[in-house]
TORZAVO-865101 format. One line per field, with one value per residue (C-alpha): residue in three letters; residue number from 1; x, y, z. Coordinates in nm, 4 decimals, m for minus. Example, Ala and Ser with C-alpha at 12.3 -4.5 7.8 and 13.67 -1.06 7.14 Angstrom:
<pts>
code ALA / SER
pos 1 / 2
px 1.2300 / 1.3670
py m0.4500 / m0.1060
pz 0.7800 / 0.7140
</pts>
This chain:
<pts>
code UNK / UNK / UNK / UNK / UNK / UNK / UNK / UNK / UNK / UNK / UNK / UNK / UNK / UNK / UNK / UNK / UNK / UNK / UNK / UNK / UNK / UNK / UNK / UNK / UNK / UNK / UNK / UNK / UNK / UNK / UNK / UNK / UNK / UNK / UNK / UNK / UNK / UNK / UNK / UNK / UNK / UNK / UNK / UNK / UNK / UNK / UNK / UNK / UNK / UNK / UNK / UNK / UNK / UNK / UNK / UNK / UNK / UNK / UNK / UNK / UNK / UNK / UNK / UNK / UNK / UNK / UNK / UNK / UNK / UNK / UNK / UNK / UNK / UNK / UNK / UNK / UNK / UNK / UNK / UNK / UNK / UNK / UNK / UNK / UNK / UNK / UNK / UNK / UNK / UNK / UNK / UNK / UNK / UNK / UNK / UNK / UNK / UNK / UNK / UNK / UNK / UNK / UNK / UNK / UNK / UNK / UNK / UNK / UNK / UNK / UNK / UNK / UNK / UNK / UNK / UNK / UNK / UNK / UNK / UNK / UNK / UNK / UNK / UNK / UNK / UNK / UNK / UNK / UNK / UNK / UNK / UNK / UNK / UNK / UNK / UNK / UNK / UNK / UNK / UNK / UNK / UNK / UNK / UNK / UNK / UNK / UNK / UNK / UNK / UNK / UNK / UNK / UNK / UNK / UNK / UNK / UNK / UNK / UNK / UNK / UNK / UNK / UNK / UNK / UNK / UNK / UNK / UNK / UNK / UNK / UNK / UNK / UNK / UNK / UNK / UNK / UNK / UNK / UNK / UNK / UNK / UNK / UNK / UNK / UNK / UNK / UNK / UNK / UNK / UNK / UNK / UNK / UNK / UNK / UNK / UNK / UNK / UNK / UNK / UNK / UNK / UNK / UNK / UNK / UNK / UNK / UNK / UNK / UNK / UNK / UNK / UNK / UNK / UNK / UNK / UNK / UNK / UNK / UNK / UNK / UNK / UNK / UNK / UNK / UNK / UNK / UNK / UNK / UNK / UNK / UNK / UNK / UNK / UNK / UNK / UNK / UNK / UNK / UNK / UNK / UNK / UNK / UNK / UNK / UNK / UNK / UNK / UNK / UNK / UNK / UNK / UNK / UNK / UNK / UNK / UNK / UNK / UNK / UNK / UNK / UNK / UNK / UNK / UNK / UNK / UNK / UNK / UNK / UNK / UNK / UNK / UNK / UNK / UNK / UNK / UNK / UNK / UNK / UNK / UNK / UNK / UNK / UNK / UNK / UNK / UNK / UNK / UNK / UNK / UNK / UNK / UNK / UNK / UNK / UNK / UNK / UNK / UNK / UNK / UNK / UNK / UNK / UNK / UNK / UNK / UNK / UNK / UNK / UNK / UNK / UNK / UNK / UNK / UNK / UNK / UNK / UNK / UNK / UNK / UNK / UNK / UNK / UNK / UNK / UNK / UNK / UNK / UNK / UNK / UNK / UNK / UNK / UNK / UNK / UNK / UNK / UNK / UNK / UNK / UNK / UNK / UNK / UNK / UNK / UNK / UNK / UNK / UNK / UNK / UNK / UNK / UNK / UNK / UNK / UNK / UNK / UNK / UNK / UNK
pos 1 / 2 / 3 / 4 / 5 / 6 / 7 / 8 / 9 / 10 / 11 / 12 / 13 / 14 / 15 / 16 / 17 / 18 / 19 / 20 / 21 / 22 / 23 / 24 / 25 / 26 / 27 / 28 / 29 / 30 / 31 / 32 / 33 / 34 / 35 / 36 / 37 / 38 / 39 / 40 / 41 / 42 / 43 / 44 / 45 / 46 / 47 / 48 / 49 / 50 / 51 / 52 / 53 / 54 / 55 / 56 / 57 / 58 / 59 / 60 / 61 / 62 / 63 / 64 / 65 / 66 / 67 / 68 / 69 / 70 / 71 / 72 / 73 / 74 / 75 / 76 / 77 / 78 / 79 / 80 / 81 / 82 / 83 / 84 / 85 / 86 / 87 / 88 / 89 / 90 / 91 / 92 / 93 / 94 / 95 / 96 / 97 / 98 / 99 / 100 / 101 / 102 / 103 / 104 / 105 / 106 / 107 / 108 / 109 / 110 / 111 / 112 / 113 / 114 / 115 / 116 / 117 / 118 / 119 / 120 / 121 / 122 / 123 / 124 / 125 / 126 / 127 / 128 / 129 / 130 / 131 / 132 / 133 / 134 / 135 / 136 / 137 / 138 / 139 / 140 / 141 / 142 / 143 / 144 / 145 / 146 / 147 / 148 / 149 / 150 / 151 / 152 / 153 / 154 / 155 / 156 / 157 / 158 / 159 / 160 / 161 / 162 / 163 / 164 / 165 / 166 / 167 / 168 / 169 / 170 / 171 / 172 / 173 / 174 / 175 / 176 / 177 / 178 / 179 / 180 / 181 / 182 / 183 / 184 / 185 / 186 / 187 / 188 / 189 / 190 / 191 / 192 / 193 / 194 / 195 / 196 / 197 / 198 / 199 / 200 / 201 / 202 / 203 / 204 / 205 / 206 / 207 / 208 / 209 / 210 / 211 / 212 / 213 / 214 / 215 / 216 / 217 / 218 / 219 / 220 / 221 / 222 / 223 / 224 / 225 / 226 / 227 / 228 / 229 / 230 / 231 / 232 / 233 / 234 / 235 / 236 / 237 / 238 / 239 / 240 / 241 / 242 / 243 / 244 / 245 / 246 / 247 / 248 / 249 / 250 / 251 / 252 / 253 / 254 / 255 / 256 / 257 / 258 / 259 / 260 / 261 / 262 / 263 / 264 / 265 / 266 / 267 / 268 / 269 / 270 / 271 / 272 / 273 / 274 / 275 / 276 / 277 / 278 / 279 / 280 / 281 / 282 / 283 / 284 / 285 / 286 / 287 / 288 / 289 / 290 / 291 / 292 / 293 / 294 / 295 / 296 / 297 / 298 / 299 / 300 / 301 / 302 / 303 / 304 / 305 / 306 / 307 / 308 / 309 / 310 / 311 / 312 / 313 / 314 / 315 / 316 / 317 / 318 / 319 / 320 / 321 / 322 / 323 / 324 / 325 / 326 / 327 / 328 / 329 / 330 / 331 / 332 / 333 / 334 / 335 / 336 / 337 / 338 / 339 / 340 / 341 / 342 / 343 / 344 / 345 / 346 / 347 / 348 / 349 / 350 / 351 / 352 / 353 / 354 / 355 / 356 / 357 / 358 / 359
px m6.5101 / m6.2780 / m5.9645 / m6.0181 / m5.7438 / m6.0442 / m6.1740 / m6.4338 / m6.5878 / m6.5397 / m6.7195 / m7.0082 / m7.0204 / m7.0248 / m7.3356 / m7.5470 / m7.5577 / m7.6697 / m7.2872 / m7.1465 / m6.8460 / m6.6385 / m6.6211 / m6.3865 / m6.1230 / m6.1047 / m6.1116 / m5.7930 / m5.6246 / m5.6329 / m5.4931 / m5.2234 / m5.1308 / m5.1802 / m5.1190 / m5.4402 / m5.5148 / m5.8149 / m6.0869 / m6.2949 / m6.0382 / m6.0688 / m6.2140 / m6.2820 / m6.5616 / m6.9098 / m6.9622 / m7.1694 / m6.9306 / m6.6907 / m6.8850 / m6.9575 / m6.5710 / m6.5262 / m6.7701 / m6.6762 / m6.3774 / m5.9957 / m5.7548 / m5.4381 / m5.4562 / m5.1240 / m5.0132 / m4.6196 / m4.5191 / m4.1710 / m3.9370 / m3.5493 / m3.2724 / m2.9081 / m2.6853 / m2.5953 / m2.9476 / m2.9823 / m3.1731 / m3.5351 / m3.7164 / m4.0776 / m4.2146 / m4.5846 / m4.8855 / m5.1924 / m5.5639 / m5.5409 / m5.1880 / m4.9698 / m4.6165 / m4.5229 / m4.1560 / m4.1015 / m3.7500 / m3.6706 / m3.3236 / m3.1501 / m2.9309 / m2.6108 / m2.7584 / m3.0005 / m3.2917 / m3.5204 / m3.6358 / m3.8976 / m3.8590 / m4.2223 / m4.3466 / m4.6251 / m4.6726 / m4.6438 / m4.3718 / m4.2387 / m4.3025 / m3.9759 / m3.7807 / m3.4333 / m3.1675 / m2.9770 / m3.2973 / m3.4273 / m3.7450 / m3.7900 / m3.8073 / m4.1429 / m4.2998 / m4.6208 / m4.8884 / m5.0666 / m5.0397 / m5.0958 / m5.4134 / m5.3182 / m5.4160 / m5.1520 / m4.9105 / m5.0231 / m5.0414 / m4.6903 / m4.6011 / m4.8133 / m4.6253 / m4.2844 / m4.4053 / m4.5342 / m4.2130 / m4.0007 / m4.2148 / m4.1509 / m3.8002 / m3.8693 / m3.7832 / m3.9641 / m3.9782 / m3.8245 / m3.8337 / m4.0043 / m3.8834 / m4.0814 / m3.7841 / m3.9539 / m4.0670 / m4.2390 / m4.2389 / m4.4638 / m4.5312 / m4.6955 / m4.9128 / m5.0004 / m5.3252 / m5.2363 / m4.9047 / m5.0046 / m5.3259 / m5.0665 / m4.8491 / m5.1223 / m5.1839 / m4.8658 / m4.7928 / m5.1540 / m5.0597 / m5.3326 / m5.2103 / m4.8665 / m4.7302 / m4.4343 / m4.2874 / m4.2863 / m3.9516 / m3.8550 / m4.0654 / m3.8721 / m4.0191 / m3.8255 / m3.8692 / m3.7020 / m3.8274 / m4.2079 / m4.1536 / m4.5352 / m4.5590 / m4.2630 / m4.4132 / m4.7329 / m4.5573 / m4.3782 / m4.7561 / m4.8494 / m4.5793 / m4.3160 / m4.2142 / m4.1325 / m3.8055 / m3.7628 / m3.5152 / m3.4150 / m3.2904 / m3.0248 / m2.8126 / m2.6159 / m2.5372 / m2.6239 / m2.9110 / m2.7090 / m2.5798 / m2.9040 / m3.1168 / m2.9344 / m3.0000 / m3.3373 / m3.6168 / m3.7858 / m3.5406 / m3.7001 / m3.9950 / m3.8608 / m3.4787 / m3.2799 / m3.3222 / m3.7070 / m3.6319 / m3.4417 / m3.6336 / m3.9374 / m3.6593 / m3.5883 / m3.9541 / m3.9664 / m3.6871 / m3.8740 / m4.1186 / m4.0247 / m3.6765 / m3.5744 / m3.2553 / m3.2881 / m3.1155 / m3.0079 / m2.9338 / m2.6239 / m2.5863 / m2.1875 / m2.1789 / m1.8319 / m1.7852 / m2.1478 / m2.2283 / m1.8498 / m1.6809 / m1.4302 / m1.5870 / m1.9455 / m1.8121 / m1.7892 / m2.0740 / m2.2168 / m2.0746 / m2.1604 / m2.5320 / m2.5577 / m2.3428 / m2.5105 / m2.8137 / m2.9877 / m2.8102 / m2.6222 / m2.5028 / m2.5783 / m2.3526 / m2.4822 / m2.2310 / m2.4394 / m2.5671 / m2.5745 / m2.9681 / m3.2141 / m3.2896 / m3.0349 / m2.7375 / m2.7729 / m2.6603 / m2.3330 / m2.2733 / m2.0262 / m2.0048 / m1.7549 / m1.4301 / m1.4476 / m1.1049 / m1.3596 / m1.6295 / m1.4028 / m1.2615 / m1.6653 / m1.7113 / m1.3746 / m1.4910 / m1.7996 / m1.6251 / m1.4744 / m1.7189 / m1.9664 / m2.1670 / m2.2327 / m2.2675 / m2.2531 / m2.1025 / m2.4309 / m2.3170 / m2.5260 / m2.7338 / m2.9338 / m2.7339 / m2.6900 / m3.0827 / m3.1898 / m3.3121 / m3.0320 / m3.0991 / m3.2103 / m3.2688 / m3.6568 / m3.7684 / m3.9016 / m3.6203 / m3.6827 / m3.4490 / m3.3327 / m3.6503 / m3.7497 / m4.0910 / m4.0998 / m4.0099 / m4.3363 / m4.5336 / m4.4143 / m4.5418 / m4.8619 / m4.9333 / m4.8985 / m5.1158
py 6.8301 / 6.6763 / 6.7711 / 6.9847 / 6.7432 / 6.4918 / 6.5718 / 6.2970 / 6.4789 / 6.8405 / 6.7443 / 6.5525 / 6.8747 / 7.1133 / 6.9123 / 6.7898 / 7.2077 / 7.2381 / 7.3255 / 7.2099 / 6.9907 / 7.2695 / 7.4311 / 7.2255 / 7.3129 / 7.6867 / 7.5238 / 7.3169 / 7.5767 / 7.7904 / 7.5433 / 7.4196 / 7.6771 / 8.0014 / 7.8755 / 7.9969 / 7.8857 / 8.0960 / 7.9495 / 8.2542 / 8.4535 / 8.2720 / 8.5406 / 8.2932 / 8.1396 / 8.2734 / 8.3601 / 8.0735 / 7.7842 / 7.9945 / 7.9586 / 7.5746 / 7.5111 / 7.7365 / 7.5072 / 7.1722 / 7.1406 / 7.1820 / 7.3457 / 7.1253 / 6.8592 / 6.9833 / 7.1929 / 7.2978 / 7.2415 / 7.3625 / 7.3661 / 7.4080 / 7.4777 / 7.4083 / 7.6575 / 7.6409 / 7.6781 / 7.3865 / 7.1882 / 7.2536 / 6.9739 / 7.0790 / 6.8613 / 6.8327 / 6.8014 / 6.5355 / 6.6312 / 6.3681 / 6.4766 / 6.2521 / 6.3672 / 6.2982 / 6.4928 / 6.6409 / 6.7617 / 7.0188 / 6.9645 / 7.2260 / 7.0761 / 7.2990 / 7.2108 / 7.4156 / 7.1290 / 7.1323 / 6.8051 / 6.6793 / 6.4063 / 6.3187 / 6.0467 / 5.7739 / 5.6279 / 5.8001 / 5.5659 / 5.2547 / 4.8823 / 4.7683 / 4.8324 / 4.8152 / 4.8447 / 5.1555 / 5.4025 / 5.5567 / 5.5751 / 5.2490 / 5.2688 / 5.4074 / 5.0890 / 5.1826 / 5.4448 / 5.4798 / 5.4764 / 5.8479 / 5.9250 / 6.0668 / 6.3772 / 6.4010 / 6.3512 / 6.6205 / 6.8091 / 6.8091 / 6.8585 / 7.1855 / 7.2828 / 7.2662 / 7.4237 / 7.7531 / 7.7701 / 7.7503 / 7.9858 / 8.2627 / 8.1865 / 8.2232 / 7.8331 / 7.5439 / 7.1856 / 6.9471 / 6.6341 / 6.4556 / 6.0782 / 5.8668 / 5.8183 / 6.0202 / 5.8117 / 5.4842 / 5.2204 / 5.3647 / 4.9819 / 4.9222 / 5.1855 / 5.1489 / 5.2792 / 5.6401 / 5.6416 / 5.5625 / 5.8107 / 6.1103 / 6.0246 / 6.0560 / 6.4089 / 6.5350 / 6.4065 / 6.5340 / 6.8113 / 7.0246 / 6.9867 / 6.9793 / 6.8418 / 6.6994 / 6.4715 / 6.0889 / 6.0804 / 6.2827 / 6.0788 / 5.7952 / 5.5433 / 5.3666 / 5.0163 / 4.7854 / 4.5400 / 4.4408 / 4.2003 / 4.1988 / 4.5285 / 4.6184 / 4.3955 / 4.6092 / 4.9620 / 4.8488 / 4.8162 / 5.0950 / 5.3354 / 5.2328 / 5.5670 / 5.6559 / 5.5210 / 5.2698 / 5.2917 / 4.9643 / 4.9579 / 4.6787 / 4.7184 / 4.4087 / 4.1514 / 3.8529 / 3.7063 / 3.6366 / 4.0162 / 4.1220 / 3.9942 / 4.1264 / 4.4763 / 4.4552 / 4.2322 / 4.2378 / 4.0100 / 3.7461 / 3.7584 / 3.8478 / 3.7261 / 3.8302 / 3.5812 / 3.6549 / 4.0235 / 4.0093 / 3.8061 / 4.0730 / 4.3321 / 4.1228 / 4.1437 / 4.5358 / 4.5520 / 4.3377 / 4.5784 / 4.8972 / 4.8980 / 5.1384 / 5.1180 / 5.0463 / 5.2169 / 5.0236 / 5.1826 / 5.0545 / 5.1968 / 5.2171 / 5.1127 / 5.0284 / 4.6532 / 4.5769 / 4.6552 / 4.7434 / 4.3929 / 4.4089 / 4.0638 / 4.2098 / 4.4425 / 4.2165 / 3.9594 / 4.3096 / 4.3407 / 3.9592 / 3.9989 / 4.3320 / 4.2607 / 4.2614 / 4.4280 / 4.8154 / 4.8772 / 5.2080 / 5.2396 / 5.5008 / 5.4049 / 5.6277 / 5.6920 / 5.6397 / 5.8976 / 5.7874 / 5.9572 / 5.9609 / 5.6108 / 5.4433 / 5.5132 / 5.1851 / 5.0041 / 5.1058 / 5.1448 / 5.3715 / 5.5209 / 5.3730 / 5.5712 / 5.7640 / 5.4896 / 5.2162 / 5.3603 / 5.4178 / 5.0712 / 4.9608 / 5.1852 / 5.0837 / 4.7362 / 4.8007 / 5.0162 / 4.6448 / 4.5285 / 4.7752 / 4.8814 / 5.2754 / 5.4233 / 5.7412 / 5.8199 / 6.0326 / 6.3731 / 6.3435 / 6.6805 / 6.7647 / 6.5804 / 6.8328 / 6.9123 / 6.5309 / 6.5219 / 6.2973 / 5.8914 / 5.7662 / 6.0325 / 6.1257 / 5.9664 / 6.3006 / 6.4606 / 6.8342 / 7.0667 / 6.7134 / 6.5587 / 6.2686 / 6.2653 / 5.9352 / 5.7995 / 5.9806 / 5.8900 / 5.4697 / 5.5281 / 5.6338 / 5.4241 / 5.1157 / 5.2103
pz 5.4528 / 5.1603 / 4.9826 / 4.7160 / 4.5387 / 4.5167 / 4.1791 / 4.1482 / 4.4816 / 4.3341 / 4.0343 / 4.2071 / 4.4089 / 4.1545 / 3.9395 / 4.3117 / 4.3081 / 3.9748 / 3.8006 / 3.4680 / 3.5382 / 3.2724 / 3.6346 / 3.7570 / 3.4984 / 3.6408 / 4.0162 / 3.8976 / 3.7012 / 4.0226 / 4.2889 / 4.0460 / 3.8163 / 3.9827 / 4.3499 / 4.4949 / 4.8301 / 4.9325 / 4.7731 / 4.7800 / 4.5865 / 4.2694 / 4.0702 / 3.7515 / 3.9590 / 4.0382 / 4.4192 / 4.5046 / 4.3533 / 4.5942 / 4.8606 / 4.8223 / 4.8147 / 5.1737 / 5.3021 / 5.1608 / 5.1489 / 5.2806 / 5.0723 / 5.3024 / 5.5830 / 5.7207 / 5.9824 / 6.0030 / 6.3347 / 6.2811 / 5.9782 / 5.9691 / 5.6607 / 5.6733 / 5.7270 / 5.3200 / 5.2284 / 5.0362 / 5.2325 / 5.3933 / 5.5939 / 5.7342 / 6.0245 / 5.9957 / 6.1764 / 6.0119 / 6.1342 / 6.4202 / 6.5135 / 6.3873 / 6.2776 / 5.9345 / 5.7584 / 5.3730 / 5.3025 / 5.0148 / 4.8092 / 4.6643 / 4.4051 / 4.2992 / 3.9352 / 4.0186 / 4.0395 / 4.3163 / 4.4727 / 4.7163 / 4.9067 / 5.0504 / 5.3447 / 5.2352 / 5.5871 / 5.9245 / 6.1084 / 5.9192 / 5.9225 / 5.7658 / 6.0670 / 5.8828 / 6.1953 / 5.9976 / 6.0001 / 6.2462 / 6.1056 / 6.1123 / 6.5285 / 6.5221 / 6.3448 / 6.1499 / 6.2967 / 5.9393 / 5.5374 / 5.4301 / 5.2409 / 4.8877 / 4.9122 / 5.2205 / 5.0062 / 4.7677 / 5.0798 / 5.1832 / 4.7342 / 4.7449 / 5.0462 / 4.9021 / 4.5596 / 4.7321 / 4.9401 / 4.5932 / 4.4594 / 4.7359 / 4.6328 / 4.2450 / 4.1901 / 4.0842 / 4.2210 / 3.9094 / 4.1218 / 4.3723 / 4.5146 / 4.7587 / 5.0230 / 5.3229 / 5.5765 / 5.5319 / 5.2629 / 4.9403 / 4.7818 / 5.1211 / 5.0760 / 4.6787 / 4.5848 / 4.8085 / 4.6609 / 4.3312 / 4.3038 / 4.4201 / 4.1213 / 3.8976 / 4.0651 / 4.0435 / 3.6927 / 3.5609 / 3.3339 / 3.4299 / 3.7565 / 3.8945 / 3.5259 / 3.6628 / 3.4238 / 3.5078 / 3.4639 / 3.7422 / 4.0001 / 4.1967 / 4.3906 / 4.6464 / 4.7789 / 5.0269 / 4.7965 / 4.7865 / 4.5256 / 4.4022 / 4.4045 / 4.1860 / 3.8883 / 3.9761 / 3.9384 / 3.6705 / 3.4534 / 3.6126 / 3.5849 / 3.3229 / 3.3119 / 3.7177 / 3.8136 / 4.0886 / 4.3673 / 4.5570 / 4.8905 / 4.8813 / 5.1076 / 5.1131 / 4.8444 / 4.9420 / 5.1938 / 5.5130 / 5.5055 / 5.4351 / 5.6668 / 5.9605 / 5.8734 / 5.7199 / 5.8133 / 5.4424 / 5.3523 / 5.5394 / 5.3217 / 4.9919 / 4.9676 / 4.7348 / 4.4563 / 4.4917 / 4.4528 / 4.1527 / 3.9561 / 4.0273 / 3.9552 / 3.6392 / 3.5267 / 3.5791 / 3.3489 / 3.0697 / 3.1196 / 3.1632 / 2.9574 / 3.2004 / 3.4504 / 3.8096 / 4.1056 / 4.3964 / 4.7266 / 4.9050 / 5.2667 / 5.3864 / 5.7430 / 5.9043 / 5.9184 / 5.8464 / 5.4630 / 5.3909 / 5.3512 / 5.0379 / 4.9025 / 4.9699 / 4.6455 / 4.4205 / 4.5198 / 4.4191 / 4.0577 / 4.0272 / 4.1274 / 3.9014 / 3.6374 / 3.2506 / 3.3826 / 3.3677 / 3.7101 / 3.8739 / 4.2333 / 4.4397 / 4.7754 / 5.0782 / 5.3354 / 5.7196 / 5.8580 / 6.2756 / 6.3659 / 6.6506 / 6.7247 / 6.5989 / 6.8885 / 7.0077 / 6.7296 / 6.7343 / 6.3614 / 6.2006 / 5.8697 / 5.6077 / 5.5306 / 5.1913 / 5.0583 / 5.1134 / 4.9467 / 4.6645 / 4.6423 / 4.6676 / 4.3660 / 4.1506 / 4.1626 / 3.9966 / 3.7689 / 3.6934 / 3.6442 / 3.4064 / 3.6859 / 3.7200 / 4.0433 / 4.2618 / 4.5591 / 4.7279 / 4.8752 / 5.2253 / 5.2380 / 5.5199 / 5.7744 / 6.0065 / 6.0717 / 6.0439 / 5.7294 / 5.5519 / 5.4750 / 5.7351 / 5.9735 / 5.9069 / 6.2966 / 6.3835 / 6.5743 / 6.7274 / 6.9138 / 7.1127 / 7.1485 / 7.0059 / 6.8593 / 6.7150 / 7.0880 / 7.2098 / 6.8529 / 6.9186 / 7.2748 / 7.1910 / 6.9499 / 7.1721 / 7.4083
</pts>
């Protein structure tokens, strides 16, 4: 059995039975345009193509174990079950704009083990296969559609890091961005990166129109590399000049994470180390107040208070540098920055996930 998002296997299917590939067109017209999900009720194809498909192939690779919205509605986040049981999360946001974004998982658990997330405590169990990924974008589509809404966005900030996992990550973009597919526009697609240098010069060739999201952080490499162990392999000076190369490329503004923990990230001089290392370049802020999670209690990090944030932001304003101060949505069901470590009515998954994956 394969995912019927595997096109190069649907077609070989369809001709090793004796179909013409045009077949595959009403197959993919189905599954992304009219949301069928029961192979054998896609009246554009003869019985027997039906019946190869039922037999074949898998229509999703997920199972919802639960899923949870916030009391305001706007946010969704569905914990899911792979075929050998691991526990990946998706989270649906409900923008007041009216947009609807996805925020998807390339990895089950995370390698980067950055001290803020919680994620991060599981270390890595897999990378995703693509068609997982499509798997938890099909989900959130049909839930928007029993709502009469439409998903605008997705970004690859779910759990794991996506530049780890490339060639999955990359062949779901092409998916979701195929317009006789999902036809989402590239320009609505974020990546985000802790920064794998190599990688980013890679996306950028491959994706100049997909936006890229940097984890930062911190400004400069001490600062850094307490929080986030990436650092150690690709400091800062490293990163930007990969960042710099993106922007030859690409022409196209980067976004740079910058997580407000008490005492840690919030320094008043870290501010403007930040306007000096952005300054003159395609650069905007988005500062993320902390969001304390599952797994990370014992660090004993506090968010930032809102006048610090705002002094953070003023001094950009100083110097040129947009940026956003991120409403947190999702915070109260775990599904905020940070918080994707598989939490569940008080019990922590990603405690009996890291357990089991060490045995």
């Amino acid at each position: 059995m394969f995912s019927i998002h595997d096109e190069k296997k649907i077609i070989s299917l369809l001709e090793e039975n004796g179909h013409k590939k045009f077949r595959y067109a009403q197959i993919e017209n189905a599954i992304y345009k009219n949301l069928i999900t029961d192979f054998s009720t896609i009246e554009t194809l003869p019985k027997d193509i039906r019946d190869i498909l039922t037999e074949n192939c898998f229509y999703n690779s997920l199972t919802l174990h639960s899923e949870k919205t916030d009391p305001e509605g706007q946010t969704t986040k569905f914990l899911f079950k792979t075929s050998d049981n691991k526990m990946i999360e998706a989270v649906i946001m409900r923008h007041l704009s009216g947009r609807n974004t996805l925020c998807v998982s390339s990895q089950a658990g995370c390698p980067m083990a950055c001290s803020f997330c919680a994620t991060g405590k599981l270390g890595l169990i897999r990378n995703l296969e693509s068609h997982e990924i499509i798997d938890q974008i099909m989900w959130a589509v049909h839930h928007l559609a029993i709502e009469d809404k439409k998903l605008r966005n997705i970004v690859y900030m779910g759990m794991g890091e996506p530049l780890l996992n490339y060639i999955e990550v990359s062949d779901s973009i092409h998916i979701a961005c195929n317009q006789k597919k999902l036809d989402l526009s590239n320009r609505r697609i974020t990546v985000s990166t802790c920064g794998i240098a190599p990688r980013i010069i890679d996306f950028a060739r491959d994706f100049p129109q997909v936006s890229l999201a940097i984890s930062l952080h911190a400004p400069n490499d001490e600062a850094r590399k307490k929080i986030m162990p990436v650092e150690n392999t690709y400091p800062i000076d490293v990163l930007m000049d990969a960042i710099n190369e993106y922007v030859r490329i690409t022409n196209k503004r980067v976004f740079y994470e910058y997580i407000m923990i008490n005492g840690v990230t919030d320094r008043l001089e870290y501010a403007t180390q930040l306007g000096e290392l952005l300054k003159g370049k395609l650069a905007h802020v988005n500062f993320i107040p902390y969001n304390p999670g599952e797994g990370t209690d014992s660090n004993g990090y506090l968010p930032t208070t809102k006048i610090i944030i705002k002094k953070f932001q003023n001094t950009l304003d100083q110097y040129g540098i947009p940026s956003t101060i991120r409403h947190t949505m999702g915070d109260d069901i775990d599904a905020a920055c940070g918080q994707l470590a598989l939490k569940e009515e008080w019990i922590s998954l990603a405690e009996e996930q890291g357990r089991s994956i060490k045995k």
